[in-house]
matplotlib code that plots the C-alpha trace (Angstrom):
import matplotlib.pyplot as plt

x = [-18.2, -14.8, -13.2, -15.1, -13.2, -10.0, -10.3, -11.1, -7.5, -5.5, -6.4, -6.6, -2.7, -1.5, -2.4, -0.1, 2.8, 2.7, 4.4, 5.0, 8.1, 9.8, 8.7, 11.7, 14.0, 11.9, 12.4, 16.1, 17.4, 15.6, 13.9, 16.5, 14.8, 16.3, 16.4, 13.9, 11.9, 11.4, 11.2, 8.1, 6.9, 6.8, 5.4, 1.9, 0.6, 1.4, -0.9, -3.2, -3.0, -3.6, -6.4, -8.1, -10.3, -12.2, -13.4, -14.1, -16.0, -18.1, -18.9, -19.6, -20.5, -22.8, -23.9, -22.9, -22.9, -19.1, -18.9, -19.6, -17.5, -14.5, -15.6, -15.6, -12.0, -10.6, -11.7, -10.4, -7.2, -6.7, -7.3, -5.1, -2.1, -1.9, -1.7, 1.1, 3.0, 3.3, 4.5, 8.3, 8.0, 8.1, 5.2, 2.7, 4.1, 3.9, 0.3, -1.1, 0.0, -0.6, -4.4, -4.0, -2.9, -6.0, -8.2, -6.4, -5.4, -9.2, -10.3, -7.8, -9.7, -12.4, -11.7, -11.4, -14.6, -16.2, -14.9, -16.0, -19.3, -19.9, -18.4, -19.5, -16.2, -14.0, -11.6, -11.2, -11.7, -10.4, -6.6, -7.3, -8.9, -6.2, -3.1, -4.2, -3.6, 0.1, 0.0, -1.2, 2.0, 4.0, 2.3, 2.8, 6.2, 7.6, 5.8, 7.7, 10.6, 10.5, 9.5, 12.9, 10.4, 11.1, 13.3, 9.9, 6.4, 5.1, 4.5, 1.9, 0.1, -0.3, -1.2, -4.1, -5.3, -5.8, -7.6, -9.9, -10.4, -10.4, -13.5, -15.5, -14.9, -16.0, -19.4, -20.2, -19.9, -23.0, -23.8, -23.0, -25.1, -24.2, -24.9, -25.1, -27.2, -29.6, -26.9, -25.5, -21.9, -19.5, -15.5, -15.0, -16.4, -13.2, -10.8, -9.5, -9.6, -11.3, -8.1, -6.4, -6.5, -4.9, -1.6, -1.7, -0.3, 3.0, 3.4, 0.7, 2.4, 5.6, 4.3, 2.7, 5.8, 8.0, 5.2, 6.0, 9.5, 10.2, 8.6, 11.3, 13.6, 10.9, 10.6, 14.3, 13.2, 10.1, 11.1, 14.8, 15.4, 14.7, 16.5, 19.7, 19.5, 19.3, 22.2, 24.4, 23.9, 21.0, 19.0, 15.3, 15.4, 11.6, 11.1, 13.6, 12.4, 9.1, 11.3, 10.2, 6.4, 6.8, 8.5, 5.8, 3.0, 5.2, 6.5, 2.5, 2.3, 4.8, 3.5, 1.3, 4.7, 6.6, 4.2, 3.9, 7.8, 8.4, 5.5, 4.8, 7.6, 10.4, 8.0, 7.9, 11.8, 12.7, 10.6, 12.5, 16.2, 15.3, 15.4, 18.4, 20.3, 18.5, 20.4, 23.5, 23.1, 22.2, 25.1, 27.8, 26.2, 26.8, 26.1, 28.5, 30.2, 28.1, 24.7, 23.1, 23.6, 21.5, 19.1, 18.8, 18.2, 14.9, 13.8, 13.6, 11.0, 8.6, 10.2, 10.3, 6.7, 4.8, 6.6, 6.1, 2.7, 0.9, 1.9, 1.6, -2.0, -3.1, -1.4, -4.0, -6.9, -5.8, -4.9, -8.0, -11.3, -13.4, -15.3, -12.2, -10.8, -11.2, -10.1, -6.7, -6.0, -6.9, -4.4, -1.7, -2.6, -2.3, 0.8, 2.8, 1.3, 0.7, 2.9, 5.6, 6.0, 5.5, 8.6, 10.1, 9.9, 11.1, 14.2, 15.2, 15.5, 17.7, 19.7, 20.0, 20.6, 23.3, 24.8, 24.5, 27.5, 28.1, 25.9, 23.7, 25.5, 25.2, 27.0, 24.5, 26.7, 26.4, 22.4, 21.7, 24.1, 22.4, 18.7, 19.6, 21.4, 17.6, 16.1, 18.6, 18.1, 14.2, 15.2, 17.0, 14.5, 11.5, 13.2, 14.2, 10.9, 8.1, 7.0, 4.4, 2.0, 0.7, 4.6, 4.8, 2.6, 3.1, -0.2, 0.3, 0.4, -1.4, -2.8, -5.8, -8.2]
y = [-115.5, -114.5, -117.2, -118.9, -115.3, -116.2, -119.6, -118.0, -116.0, -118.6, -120.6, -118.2, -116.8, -120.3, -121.2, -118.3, -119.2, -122.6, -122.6, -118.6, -118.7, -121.8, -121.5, -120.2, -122.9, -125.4, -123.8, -122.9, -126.2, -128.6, -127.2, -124.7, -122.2, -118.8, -116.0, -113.9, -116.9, -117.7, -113.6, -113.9, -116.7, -114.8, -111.8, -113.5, -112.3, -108.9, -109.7, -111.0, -107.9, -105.5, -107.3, -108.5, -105.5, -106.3, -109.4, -108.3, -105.3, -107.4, -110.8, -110.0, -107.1, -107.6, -110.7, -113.5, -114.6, -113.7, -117.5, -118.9, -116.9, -117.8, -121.4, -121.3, -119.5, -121.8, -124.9, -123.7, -122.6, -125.9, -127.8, -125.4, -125.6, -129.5, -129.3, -126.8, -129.3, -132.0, -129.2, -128.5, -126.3, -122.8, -121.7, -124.6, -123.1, -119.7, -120.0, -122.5, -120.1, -117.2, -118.5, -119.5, -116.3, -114.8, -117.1, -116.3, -112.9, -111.4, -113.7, -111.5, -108.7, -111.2, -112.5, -109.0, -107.5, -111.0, -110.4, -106.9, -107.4, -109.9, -107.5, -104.9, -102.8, -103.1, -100.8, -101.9, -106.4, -106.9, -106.6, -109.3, -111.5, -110.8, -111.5, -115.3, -115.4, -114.3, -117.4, -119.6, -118.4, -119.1, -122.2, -123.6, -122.1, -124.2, -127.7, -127.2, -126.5, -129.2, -131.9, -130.4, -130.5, -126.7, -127.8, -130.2, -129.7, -130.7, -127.1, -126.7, -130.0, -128.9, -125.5, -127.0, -129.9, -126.4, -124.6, -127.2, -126.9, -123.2, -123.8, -126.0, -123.9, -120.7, -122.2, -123.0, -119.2, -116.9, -115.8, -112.8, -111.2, -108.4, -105.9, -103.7, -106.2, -103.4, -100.8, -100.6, -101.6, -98.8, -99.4, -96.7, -99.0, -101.4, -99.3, -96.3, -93.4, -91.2, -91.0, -89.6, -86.1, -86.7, -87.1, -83.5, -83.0, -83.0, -85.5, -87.6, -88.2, -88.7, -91.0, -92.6, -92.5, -94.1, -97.1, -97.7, -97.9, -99.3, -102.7, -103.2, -104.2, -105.8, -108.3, -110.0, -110.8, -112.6, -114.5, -114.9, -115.5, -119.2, -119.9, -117.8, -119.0, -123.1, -122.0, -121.1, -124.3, -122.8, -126.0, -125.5, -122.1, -122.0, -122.7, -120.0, -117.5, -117.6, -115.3, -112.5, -112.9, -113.4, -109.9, -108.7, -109.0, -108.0, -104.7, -104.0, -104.5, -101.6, -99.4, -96.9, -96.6, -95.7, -93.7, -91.5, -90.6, -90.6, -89.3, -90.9, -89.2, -90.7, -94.4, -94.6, -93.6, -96.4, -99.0, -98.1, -98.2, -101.6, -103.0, -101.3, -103.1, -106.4, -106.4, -105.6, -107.9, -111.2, -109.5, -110.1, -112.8, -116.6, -119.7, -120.5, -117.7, -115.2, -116.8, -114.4, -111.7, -113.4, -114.3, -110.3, -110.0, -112.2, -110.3, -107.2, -108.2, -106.7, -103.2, -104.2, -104.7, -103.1, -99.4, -98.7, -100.8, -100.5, -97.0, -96.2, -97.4, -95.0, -92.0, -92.3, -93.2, -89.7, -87.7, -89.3, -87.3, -90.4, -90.7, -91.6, -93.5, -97.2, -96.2, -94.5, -97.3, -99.4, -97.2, -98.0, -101.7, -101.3, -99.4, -101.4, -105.4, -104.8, -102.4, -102.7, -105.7, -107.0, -104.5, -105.6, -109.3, -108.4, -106.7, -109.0, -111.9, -109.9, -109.1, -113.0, -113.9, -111.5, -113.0, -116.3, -118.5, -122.1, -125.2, -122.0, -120.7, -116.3, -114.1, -113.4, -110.8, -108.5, -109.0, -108.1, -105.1, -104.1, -104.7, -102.7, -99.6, -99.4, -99.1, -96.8, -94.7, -94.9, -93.6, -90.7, -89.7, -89.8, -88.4, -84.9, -84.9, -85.7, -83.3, -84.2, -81.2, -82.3, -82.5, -79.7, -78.0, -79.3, -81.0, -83.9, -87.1, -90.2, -93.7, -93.2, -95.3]
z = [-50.5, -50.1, -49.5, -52.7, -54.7, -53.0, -54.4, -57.7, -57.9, -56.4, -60.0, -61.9, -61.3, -60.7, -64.2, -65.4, -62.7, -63.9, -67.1, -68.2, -65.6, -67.4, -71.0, -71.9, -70.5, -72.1, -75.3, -75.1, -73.4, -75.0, -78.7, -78.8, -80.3, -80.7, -78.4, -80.5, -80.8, -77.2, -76.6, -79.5, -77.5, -74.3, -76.4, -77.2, -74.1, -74.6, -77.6, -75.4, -72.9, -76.1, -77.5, -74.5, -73.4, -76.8, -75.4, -72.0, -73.0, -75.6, -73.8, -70.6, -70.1, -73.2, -74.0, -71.3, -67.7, -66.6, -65.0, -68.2, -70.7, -68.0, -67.9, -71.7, -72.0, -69.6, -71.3, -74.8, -72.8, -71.7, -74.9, -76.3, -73.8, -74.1, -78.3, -77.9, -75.1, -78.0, -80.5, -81.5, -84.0, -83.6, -86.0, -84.9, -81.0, -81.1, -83.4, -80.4, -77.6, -79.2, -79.3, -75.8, -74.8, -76.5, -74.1, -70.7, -70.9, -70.8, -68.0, -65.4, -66.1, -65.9, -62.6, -61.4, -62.5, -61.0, -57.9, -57.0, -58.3, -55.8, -52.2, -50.6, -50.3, -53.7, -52.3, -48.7, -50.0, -52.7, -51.8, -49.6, -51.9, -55.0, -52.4, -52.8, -56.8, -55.6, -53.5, -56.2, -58.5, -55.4, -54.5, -58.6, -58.6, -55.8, -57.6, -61.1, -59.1, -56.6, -59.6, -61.2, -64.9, -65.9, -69.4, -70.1, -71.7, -68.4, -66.6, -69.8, -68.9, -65.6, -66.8, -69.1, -65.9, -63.8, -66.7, -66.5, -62.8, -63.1, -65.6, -63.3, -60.1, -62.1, -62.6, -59.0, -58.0, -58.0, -61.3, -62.5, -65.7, -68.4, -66.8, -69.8, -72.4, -73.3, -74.4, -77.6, -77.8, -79.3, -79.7, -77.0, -74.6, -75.0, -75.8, -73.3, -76.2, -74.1, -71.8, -74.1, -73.7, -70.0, -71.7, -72.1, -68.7, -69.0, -65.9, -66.6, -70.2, -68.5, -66.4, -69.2, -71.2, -68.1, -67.5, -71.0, -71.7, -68.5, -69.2, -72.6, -69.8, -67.6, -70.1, -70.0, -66.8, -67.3, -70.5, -70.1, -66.0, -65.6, -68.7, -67.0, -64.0, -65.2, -67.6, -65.1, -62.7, -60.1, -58.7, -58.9, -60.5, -60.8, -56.7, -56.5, -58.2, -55.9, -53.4, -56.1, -55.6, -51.3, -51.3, -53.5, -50.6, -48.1, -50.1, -50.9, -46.8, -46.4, -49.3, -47.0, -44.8, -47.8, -49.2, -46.3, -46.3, -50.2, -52.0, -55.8, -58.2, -55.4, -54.8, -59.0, -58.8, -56.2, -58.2, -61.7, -59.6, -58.0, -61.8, -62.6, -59.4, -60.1, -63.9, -62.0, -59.4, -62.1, -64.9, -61.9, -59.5, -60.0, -58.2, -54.6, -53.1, -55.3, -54.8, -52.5, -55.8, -57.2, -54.2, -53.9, -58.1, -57.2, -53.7, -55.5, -57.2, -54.6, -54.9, -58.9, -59.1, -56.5, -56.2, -59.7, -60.6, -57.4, -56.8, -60.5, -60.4, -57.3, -58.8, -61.7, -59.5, -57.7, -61.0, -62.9, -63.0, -61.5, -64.8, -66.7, -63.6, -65.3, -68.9, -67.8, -65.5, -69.1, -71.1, -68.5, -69.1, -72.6, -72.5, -70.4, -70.5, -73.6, -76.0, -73.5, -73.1, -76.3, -77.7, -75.0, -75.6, -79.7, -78.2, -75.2, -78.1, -80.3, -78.0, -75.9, -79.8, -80.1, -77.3, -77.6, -77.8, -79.0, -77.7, -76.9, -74.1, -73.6, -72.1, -69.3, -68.1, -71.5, -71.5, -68.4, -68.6, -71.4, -69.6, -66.7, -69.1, -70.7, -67.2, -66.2, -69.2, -68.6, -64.5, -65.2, -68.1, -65.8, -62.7, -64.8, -66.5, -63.9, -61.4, -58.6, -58.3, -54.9, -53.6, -55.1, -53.4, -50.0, -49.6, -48.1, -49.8, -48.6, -50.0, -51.8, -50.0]

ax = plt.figure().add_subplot(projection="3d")
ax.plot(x, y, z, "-o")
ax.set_aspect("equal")
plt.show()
């Protein structure tokens, strides 16, 4: 059974790896849209991410089998993905993948739920079953690259022809029914209001505060990096760029070690700076001599990612009463994969736009300045502000198992 899971995320995530990481090349080198255009484009699933636990909290937990609402997702993904691959407009675009983004985004939370439903351990398996959709991005990731097809539609065609294996594959797994048909569904159920009140701590609203404004800057990464690094003459950006998600399992490998020595306020700290030298590192890097600038800019990815996300998401299941547990860690989500990043994707165009030169050249070195000031400013904020009571205290801090 866990191998048939594994199977599950290595799909699942390589659907996203697949054309997410070169969208933006394919729409500046070859439509050449604008820079808040491809940064709206990259926003839809932020919209996805916001309006997401809607579907999840209605359809399957409610009403269908959670193999067939992700075969049906999948499907409509896929038809979806190859209409916008023959598209060149921006409306007709960003209307097709905004819909597609509607589909896929619920069927990670999808995936997830599927998954530990279906082990014995949650806590102690399912790290070892999620790793694999990391692989799957990497595996993808290494394809587009090596096919050198990252300016073309043809990352969403492969995107869609996965979809449609993802769909297939979710129906020969174990099914898996509402398990709350008889209940009456009430908005509070999909949306995490009840965590609200949390944010009266001043460091769980910090913490909030941080999660979200620190993914503004996340997001020149993830819609503008493939485009930069193409720009400036990198071959096979998108292979690349697959050094950012291997650092990421071996940085969640090291996590308890780290953990151990620097506690959460000084783990969330790291995580924050690692953006801030990332920005530096691509606003002064280049291709030759300078390469292994921007060789580092990718690696950090793992200290990017997993001090602040990974570490962000056991501080809540610590600080959480375990009845609120899920909807903080849903707020968090909302805040950051979804509000976040979606402001984030608004501001990261305006400011590639601002920036932009003639035959759409930028100066990269400006936009990523200005990236790595915003997670900087977002640094020193939370460092002055959050306080971490347990620290504090001098009880000793430790991985929530």
């Amino acid at each position: 059974m866990k191998w048939r899971l594994r199977l599950m995320m290595l799909f699942e995530y390589a659907i996203w790896g697949a054309w997410y990481v070169t969208v933006g090349t394919w729409l500046g080198k070859t439509l050449h849209f604008s820079g808040q255009e491809i940064g709206a484009i990259a926003g839809t699933t932020a919209i996805g991410a916001m309006i997401s636990p809607l579907f999840v909290g209605l359809l399957a937990d409610r009403l269908f089998d959670t193999r067939r609402v992700l075969a049906a997702l999948h499907v409509l993904g896929a038809v979806l993905l190859m209409f916008a691959a023959r598209q060149s407009s921006f409306p007709l675009l960003y209307g097709t993948l905004l819909a597609y983004s509607l589909c896929y985004m619920p069927t990670l939370a999808l995936t997830t739920s599927l998954a530990m439903r279906h082990i014995r351990d949650p806590q102690e398996e399912f790290g070892g079953i999620r790793v694999l959709g990391t692989i799957g991005w990497i595996v993808v990731g290494l394809i587009v690259g090596a096919w050198g097809v990252e300016a073309t539609a043809t990352p969403l065609q492969l995107a869609a022809g996965l979809s449609v294996v993802t769909a297939l594959y979710c129906l020969t797994l174990p099914p898996t029914p509402p398990l709350a048909r008889n209940q009456r569904f009430e908005l509070r159920h999909a949306l995490p209001l009840e965590s609200l009140h949390l944010l009266r701590d001043r460091s769980m609203a910090v913490f909030a505060l941080a999660s979200f404004l620190i993914c503004i800057p996340l997001q020149f990464y993830y819609a503008f990096t493939n485009l930069f690094l193409n720009e400036v003459g990198v071959v096979n950006a998108a292979g690349k760029m697959t050094g950012g998600q291997m650092s990421e399992i071996l940085c969640m490998l090291l996590i308890p070690w780290f953990f151990r020595r620097l506690g959460v306020k000084y783990m969330l700290a790291v995580g924050m700076l690692a953006w801030v030298l990332r920005y530096v590192l691509f606003a002064f890097g280049a291709p030759g001599d300078l390469m292994w600038m921007l060789w580092l800019g990718i690696v950090l990815h793992g200290i990017c990612f997993d001090f602040f996300f990974v570490v962000g998401q056991i501080y809540i299941d610590r600080e959480a009463p375990s009845a609120l547990r899920a909807a903080t860690q849903g707020l968090i989500t909302f805040l950051t994969y979804g509000l976040g990043m979606f402001v984030g994707s608004w501001l990261s165009g305006v400011v590639v736009d601002t920036y932009a030169g003639a035959q759409n050249a930028h100066d990269w070195r400006s936009i990523w300045l200005i990236a790595g000031g915003c997670a900087a400013a977002v640094l020193v904020l939370f460092v002055l502000a959050f306080k971490d009571r347990r620290s504090a205290a001098g009880q000793p801090v430790a991985v929530t198992d």
